[in-house]
N, C-alpha and C positions, 0 to 999 in steps of 0.2 A: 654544092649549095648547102648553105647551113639551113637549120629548123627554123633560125629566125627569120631569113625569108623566103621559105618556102609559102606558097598557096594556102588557104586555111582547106583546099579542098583534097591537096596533098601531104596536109598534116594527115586529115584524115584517112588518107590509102596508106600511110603508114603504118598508121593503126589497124589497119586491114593484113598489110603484111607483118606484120610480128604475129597476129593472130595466126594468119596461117601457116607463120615457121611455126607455132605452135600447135596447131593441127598438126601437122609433118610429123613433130617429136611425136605427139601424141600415138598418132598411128605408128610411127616406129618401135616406140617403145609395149603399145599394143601387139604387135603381131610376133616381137621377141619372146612376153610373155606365152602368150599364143601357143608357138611354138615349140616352148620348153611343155608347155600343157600338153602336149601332142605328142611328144617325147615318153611322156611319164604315160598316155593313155596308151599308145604302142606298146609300150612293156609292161602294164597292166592285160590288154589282150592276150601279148602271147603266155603270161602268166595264167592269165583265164584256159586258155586252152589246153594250157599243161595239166591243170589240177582236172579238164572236163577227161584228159586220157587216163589219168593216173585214177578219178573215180570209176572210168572203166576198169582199170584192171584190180582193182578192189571185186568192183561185180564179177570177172575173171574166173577169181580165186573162187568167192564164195558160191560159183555155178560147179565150181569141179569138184569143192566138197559135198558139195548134196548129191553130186553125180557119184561118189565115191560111195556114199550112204545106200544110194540106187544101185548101183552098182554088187554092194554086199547081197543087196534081198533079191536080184535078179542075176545070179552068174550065168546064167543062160545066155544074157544078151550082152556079152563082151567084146564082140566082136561089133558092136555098134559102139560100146562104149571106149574104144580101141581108138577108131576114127575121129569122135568128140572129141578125146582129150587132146589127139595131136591139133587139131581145128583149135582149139582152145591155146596149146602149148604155143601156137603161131603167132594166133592174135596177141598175146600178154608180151612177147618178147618184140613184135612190132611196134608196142607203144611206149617202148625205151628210146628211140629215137627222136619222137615227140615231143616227147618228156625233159629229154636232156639239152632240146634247143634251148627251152627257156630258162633252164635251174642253175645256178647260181653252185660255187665252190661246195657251199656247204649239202644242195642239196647232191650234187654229182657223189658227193660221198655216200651220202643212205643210200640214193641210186646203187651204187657199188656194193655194197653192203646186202641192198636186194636180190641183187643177178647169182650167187653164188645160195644162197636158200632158196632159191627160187628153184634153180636144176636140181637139187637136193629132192626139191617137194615131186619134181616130174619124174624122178629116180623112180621116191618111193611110190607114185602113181603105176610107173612101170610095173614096178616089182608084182603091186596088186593085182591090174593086167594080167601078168604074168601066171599066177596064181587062179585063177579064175577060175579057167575052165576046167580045172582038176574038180571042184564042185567039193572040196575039203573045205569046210566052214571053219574049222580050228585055224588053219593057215591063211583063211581068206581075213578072219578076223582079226589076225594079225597083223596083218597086212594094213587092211584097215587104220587099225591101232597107229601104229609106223605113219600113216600117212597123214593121220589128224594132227597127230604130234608133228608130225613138218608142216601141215599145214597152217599151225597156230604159231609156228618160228614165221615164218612168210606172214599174217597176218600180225605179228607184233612188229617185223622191222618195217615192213610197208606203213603201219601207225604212226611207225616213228617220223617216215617222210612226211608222210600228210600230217601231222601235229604241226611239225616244222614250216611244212610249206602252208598251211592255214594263218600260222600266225605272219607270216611271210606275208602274205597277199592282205590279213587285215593292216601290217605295217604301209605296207604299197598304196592301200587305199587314202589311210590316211594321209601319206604324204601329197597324193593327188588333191585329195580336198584341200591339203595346205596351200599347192599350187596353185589349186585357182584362184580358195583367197586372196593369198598374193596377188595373184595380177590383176585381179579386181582391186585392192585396194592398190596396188601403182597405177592399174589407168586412169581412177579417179582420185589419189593424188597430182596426178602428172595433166590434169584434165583442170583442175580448181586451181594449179599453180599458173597454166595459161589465162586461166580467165582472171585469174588478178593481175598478174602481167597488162593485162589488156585493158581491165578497169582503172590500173594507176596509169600506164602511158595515156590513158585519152583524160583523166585530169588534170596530171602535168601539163597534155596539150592546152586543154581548155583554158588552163590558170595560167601559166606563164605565155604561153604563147599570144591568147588570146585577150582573155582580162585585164594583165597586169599594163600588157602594151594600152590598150583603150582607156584604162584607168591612167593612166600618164598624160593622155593626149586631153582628156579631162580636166586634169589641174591646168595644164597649159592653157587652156582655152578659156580656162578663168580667170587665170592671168595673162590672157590678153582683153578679157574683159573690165581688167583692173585698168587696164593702161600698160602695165610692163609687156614693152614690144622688143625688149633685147633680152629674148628668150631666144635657147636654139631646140629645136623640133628635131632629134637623130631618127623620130622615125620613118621621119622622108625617103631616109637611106633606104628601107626594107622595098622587098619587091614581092609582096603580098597584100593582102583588103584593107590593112593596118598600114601599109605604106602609102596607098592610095586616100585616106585619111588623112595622115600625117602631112602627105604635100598640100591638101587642099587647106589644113590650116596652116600649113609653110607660105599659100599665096594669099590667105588671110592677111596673114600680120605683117606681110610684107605690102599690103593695099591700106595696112593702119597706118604704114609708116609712113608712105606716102603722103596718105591725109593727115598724118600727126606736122609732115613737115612743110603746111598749107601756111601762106601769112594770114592774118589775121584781116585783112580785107574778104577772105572768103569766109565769112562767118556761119554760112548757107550748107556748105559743105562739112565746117566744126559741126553744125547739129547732126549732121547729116550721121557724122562719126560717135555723137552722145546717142543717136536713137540706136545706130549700130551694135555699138557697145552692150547696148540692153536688152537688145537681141539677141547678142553671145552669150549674156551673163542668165537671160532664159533658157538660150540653148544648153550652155553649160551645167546650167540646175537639172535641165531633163535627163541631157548624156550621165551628167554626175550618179542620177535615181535610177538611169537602166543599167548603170556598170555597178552601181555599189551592188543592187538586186541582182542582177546575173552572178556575181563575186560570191553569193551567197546562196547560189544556185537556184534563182529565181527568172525565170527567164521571161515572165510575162509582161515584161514593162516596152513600151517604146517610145520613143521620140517623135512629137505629132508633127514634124517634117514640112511645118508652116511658118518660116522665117522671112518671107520675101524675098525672099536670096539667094539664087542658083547652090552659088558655092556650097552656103549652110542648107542649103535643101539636099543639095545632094551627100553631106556627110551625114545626116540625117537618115535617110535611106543607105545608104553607104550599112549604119549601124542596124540599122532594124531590118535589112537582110541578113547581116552577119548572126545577130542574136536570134532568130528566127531559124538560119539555116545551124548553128550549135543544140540549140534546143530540141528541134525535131531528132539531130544525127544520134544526141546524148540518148536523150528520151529511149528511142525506138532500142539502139543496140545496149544500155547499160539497164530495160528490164529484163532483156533476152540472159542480157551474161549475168546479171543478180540470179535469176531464177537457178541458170546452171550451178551456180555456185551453193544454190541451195539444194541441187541434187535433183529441182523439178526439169525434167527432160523436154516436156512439151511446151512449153515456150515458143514461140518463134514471133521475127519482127513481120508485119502486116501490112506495113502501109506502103505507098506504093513512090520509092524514090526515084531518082535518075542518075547518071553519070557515076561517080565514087560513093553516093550513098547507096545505089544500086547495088553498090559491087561488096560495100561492109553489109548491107540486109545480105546479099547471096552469101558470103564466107561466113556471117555469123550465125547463120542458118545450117548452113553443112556442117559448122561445128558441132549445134547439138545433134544434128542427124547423125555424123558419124558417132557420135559419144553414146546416143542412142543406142545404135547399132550394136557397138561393143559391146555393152553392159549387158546388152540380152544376149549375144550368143555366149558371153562367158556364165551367166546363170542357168543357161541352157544345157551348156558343157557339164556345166558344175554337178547337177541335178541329174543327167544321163548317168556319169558316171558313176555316182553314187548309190544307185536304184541297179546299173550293171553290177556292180561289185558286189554290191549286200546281197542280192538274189546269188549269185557263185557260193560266195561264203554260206551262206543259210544253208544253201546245197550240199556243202563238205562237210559242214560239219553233221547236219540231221545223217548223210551217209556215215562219216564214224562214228554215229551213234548207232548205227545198225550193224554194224558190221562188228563192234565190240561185245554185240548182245548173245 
């Protein structure tokens, strides 16, 4: 069935489904974003959790140098300090594994770089150890000596990872806010392209479907109130409220003709057809004032449906339901989708329809609920992550500010 004669009530469910394949996109292309957003916060955390091991073994380092400082002014108590280190030496090489899920080419390399000064520094730890309990302060002091000096090789390549992976996790962050941008500004492009979608299809409905055929059936009926009765009426053909119109002035002008083809002995009956006629050419003035004003998207006019004449009464009524049932449908769903369009969420249609109008209030309604919906959990997203990430970062770096001092 083509659009021309479809139902004006099934124009309108049309209008209802294109809106909803556009719902559809909408949420597809929603939760694609989504997704990728989800993507990039996964590997933001386990980034987070790498940098929360790696500022332990920072603290590590700098618990075993103060222990080594302890250590010089107490050699008495080596034999505790014996125990610590290796508890120590355990934990620092545990959080290699950690560490190395998350790190990337370049960091695997520092990483690498670390583990080899790293045994170096537990060498010279040993060595001191070792030294201790001899209770020789010249050799203990040496020792010492030896072990700061490794221990500031270990605390310079270790700086190098955390520089590295700092500016690492500030690049990551930013890309995440980029992310959600992004999909914030695709859902609401992808969101304002449906709803104008939606606002030009029920136009074109309106006008061509609706108007342009009424506005035809108009001239006609004025020229049948001219007299010219070898007029053809194609809108008979349609099998919609515009076809059902169209026949009733198809058996119009076919009850002129009749009377046009009266002899002139029935003169009773010619007036009968001048009073007619003036009736049309009334009627015609009214239809003509509610089509030109609906044309112009004025929908308050109607036809006062008082011709004496079934026929004309009922195309009369015929038109001031149609214009009656366009104007409420327009009205109610094109302030809904204006508003969306203008980004206001809370809009919704109110009044209370039946059948197809029932069903475009419920989908244009879901529309802004879901659109709703989106827009705040992605400002939600957006806002978590960013308050996650800056807290991490503000963490790593205040720790290498401490640890360089």
């Amino acid at each position: 069935m083509s659009l021309k004669h479809m139902p004006i009530l099934q124009k309108f469910l049309l209008t209802i489904v294109v809106m909803a394949a556009a719902a559809v996109i909408l949420g597809t292309v929603s939760w694609r974003e989504i997704t990728s957003l989800k993507d990039t916060m996964l590997t933001v955390g386990a980034k987070e959790e790498a940098a929360r091991e790696a500022m332990d073994l920072r603290m590590d380092i700098i618990a075993i140098s103060r222990m080594t400082y302890q250590l010089a002014m107490a050699p008495e108590r080596s034999a505790d300090f014996v125990a610590e280190a290796a508890r120590r030496s355990e934990e620092m090489l545990g959080r290699f594994p950690k560490i190395e899920a998350a790190a990337d080419a370049k960091e695997m390399q520092l990483l690498a770089d670390i583990k080899p000064v790293m045994t170096a520094y537990f060498d010279k730890i040993d060595a001191m150890l070792a030294v201790t309990p001899s209770g020789d302060m010249t050799r203990i002091r040496a020792a010492l000596d030896d072990a700061l000096a490794s221990q500031k090789v270990v605390t310079d390549t270790v700086k190098l990872y955390s520089t590295y992976s700092s500016e690492l996790m500030a690049s990551m962050r930013a890309e995440a806010e980029a992310r959600a941008n992004t999909a914030l500004m695709v859902v609401i492009a992808t969101a304002t392209t449906g709803i104008l979608l939606g606002l030009i299809l029920s136009i074109l409905i309106g006008r061509r479907a609706i108007v342009a055929p009424v506005r035809a059936l108009t001239e006609k009926m004025e020229l049948l109130a001219d007299g010219q009765l070898d007029i053809t009426v194609e809108e008979a053909s349609r099998r919609d409220e515009i076809g059902n119109m169209g026949r009733a002035v198809e058996i119009f002008r076919e009850n002129a003709r009749q009377i046009a083809a009266l002899s002139a002995e029935e003169a009773e009956r010619a007036r009968a057809l001048v009073t007619r006629a003036e009736v049309m050419d009334r009627m015609a003035t009214e239809v003509h004032t509610v089509v030109e004003a609906a044309s112009r998207g004025d929908f308050t006019y109607r036809v006062s449906g008082n011709f004496g004449d079934e026929g004309l009464n009922a195309i009369a009524s015929s038109l001031n339901g149609l214009v009656e049932t366009v104007d409420r449908g327009l009205n109610e769903s094109g302030e809904v989708l204006s508003a969306l369009a203008d980004a206001n969420l809370n809009k919704r249609v109110e009044g209370h329809y039946e059948g197809a109008f029932a069903r475009l209030k419920t989908n244009t309604n879901a529309v802004g609920d879901r659109l709703t919906e989106i827009v705040g959990r992605l400002r939600n997203t957006s806002r978590a992550l960013k308050t996650a990430t800056g807290e991490i970062l503000s963490g790593t770096n205040d720790l290498a500010e401490r640890t360089t001092r």
